[in-house]
C-alpha positions as semicolon CSV with decimal commas, in nm:
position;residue;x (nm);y (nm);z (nm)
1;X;0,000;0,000;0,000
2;X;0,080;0,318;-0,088
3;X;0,148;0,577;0,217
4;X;0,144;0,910;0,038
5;X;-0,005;1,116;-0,265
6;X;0,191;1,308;-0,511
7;X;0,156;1,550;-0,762
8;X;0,454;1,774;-0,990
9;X;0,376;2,167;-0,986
10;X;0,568;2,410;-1,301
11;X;0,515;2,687;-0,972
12;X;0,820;2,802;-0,819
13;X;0,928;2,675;-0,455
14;X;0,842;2,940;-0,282
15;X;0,469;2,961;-0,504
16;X;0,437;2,597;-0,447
17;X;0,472;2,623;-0,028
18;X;0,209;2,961;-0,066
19;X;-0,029;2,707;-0,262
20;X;-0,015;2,426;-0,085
21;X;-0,059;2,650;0,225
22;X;-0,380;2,833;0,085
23;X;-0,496;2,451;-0,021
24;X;-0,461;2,346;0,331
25;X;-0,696;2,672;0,462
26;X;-0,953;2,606;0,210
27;X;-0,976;2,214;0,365
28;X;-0,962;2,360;0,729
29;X;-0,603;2,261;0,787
30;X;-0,358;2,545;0,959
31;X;0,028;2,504;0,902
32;X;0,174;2,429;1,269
33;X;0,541;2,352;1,168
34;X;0,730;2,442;0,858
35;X;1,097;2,295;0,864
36;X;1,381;2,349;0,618
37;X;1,514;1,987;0,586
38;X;1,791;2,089;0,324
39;X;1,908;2,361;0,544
40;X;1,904;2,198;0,902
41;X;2,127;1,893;0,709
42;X;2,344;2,171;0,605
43;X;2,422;2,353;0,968
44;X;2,352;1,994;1,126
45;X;2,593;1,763;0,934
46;X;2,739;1,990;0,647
47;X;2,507;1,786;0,391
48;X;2,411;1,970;0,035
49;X;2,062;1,856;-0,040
50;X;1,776;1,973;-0,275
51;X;1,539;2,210;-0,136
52;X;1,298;1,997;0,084
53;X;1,066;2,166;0,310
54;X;0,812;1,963;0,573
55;X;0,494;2,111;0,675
56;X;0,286;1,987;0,923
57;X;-0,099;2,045;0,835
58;X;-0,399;2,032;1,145
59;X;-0,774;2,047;1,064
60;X;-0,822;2,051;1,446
61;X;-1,204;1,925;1,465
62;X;-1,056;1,606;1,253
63;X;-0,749;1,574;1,529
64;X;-1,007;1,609;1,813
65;X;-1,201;1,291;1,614
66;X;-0,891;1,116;1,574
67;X;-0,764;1,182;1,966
68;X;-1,118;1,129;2,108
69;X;-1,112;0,772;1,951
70;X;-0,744;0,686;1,999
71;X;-0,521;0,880;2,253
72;X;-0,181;0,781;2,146
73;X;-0,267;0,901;1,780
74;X;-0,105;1,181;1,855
75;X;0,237;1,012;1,764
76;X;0,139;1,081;1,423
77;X;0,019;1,443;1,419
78;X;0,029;1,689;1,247
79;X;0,006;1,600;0,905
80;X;0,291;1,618;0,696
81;X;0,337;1,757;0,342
82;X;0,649;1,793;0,175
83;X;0,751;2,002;-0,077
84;X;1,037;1,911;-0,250
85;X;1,257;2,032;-0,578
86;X;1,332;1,734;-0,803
87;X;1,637;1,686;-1,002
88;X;1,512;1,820;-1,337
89;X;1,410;2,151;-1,113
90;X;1,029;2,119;-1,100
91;X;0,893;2,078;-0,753
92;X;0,669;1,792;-0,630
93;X;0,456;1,783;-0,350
94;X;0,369;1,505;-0,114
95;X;0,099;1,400;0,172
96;X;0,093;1,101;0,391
97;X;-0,235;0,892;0,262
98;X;-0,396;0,866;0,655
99;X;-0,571;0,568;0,524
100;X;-0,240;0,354;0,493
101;X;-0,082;0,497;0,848
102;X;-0,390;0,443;1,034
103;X;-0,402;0,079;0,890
104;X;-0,123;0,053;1,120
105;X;-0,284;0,167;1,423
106;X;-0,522;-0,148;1,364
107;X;-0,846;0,066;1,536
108;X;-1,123;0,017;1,272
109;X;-1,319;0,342;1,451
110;X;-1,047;0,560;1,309
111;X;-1,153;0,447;0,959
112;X;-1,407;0,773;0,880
113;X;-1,177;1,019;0,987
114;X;-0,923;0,871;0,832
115;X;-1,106;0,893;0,543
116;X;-1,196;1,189;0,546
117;X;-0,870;1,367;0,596
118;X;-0,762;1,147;0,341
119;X;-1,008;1,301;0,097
120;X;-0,924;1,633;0,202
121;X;-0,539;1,588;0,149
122;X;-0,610;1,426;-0,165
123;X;-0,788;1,780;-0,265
124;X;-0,506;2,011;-0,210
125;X;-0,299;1,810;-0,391
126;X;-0,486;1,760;-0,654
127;X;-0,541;2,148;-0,678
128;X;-0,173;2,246;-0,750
C-alpha cells in the first residue's frame, strides 16, 4: 500500500509552499510547523541537499475525532506535506495517505476520519 499522494507543480518553490498553504486553509487545515530539511542537514551535518521543506498540516475538529477515539494518535500528528525540488528543477509535493498509516494503528473506529482527511489531502494536492 501506498502511504502518500503526489503531484509535480511548473510553480516556483516558494509559489508551491504559498499554494499548498492556501490549499490546506480552504480544507480547514492550519500550518503548525514548517521545517527546512535541506538547510538543518546543512548547519547539522554539512550535507548539500535539494530544497525539501516539511509542513505539518492540522484540521483541528478532525485531530479532536482522531484523539477522542485513539489517545496515542497523537504520535502521528500533524500532518505532513512535503515540498520538494526534483532533479530536473520542477517541484513535487507530497501528503501522507492517513488511510495507509492508520491501517497501522489497527483501530477500525479511526476508519471515517481517516477517510476523510484522506479526501481532504487528496484535494489540495490535486489542486496544484
Amino acid at each position: 500500500m501506498q502511504f502518500y499522494c503526489t503531484t509535480i507543480t511548473d510553480r516556483s518553490f516558494e509559489d508551491t509552499i504559498t499554494a499548498v498553504t492556501a490549499a490546506l486553509q480552504k480544507e480547514g487545515f492550519g500550518v503548525l510547523t514548517t521545517i527546512d530539511i535541506a538547510a538543518k542537514l546543512k548547519e547539522k551535518i554539512g550535507v548539500e541537499m535539494s530544497r525539501y521543506t516539511i509542513l505539518g498540516a492540522c484540521n483541528p475538529p478532525l485531530a479532536h475525532k482522531a484523539l477522542s477515539v485513539e489517545n496515542k494518535i497523537g504520535v502521528m500528528l500533524p500532518c505532513n506535506i512535503i515540498v520538494q525540488e526534483t532533479r530536473d528543477g520542477k517541484v513535487e509535493v507530497s501528503s501522507i495517505d492517513p488511510m495507509a498509516s492508520m491501517a497501522a494503528v489497527g483501530n477500525t473506529a479511526l476508519t471515517n476520519v481517516a477517510e476523510e482527511v484522506s479526501h481532504k489531502l487528496k484535494a489540495v494536492i490535486g489542486s496544484l
